[in-house]
PLY file of the C-alpha trace (Angstrom):
ply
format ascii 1.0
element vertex 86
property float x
property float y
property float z
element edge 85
property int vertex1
property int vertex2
end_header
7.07 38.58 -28.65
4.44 41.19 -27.86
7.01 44.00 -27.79
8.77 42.60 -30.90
5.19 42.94 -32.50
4.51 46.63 -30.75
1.69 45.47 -29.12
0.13 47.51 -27.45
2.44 50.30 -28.24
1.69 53.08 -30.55
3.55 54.29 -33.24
6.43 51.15 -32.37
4.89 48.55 -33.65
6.12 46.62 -37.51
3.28 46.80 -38.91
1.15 44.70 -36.87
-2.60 45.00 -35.93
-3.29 44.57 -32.43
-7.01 45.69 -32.58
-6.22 48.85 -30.66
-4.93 47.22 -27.54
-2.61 49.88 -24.99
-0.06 48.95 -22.49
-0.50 50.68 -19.58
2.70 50.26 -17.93
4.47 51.77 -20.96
1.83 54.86 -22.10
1.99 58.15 -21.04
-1.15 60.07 -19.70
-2.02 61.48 -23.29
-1.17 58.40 -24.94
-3.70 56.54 -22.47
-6.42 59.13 -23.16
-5.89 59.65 -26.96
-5.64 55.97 -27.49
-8.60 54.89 -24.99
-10.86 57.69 -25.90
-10.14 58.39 -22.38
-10.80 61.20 -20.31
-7.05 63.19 -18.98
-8.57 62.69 -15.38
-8.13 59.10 -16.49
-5.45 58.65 -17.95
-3.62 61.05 -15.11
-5.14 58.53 -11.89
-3.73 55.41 -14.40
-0.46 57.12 -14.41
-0.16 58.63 -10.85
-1.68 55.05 -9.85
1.44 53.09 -11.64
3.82 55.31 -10.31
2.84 54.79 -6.31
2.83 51.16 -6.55
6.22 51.25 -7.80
6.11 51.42 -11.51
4.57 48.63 -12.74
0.89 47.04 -12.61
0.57 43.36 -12.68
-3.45 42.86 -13.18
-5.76 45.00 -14.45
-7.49 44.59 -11.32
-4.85 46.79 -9.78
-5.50 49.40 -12.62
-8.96 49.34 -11.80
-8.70 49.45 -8.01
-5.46 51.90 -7.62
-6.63 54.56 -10.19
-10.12 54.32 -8.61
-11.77 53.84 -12.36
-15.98 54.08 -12.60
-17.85 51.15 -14.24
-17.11 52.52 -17.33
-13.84 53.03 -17.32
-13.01 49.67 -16.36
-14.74 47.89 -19.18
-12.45 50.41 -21.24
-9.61 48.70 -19.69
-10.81 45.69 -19.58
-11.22 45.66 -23.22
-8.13 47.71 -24.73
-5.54 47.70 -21.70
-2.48 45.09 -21.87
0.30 45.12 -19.32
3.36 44.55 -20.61
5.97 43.70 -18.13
8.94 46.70 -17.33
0 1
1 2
2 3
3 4
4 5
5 6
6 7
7 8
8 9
9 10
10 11
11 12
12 13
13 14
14 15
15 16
16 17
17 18
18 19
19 20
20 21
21 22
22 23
23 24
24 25
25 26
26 27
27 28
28 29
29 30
30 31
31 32
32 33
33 34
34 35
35 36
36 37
37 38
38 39
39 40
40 41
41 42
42 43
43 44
44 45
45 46
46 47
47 48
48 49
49 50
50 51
51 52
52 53
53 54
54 55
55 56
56 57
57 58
58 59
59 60
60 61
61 62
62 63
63 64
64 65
65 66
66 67
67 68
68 69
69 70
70 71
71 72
72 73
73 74
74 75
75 76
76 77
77 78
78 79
79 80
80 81
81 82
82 83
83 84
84 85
């Protein structure tokens, strides 16, 4: 239902608002940092992160730990980051 919706997706969505929530197994680097306010160092460890452990996260936990995110960053996450699954 969440894809149906475009949750999380930018620019996909029907018209629904999903308070600014991203999935990060779908968004590109500058998607992650335009949407997230997010630095492009960011965004680039989320994306080089998803891409070593094989394409997909499963917890935001593993966002957190794999890209190596500061305190700050993860509450970013933590707030606006959905994973959608591939």
């Amino acid at each position: 239902m969440a894809r149906e919706l475009g949750i999380g997706r930018p620019g996909r969505g029907n018209g629904y608002d999903d308070g600014g929530l991203l999935d990060l197994n779908g968004a590109d680097a500058q998607t992650i940092a335009q949407v997230l306010d997010a630095s492009p160092d960011m965004a680039e460890r989320i994306v080089t992160a998803r891409r070593e452990i094989g394409g997909a996260f499963r917890l935001l936990d593993e966002v957190i730990t794999f890209a190596s995110l500061t305190e700050g960053e993860e509450l970013v996450v933590r707030e606006r980051g959905v994973l959608l699954p591939r």
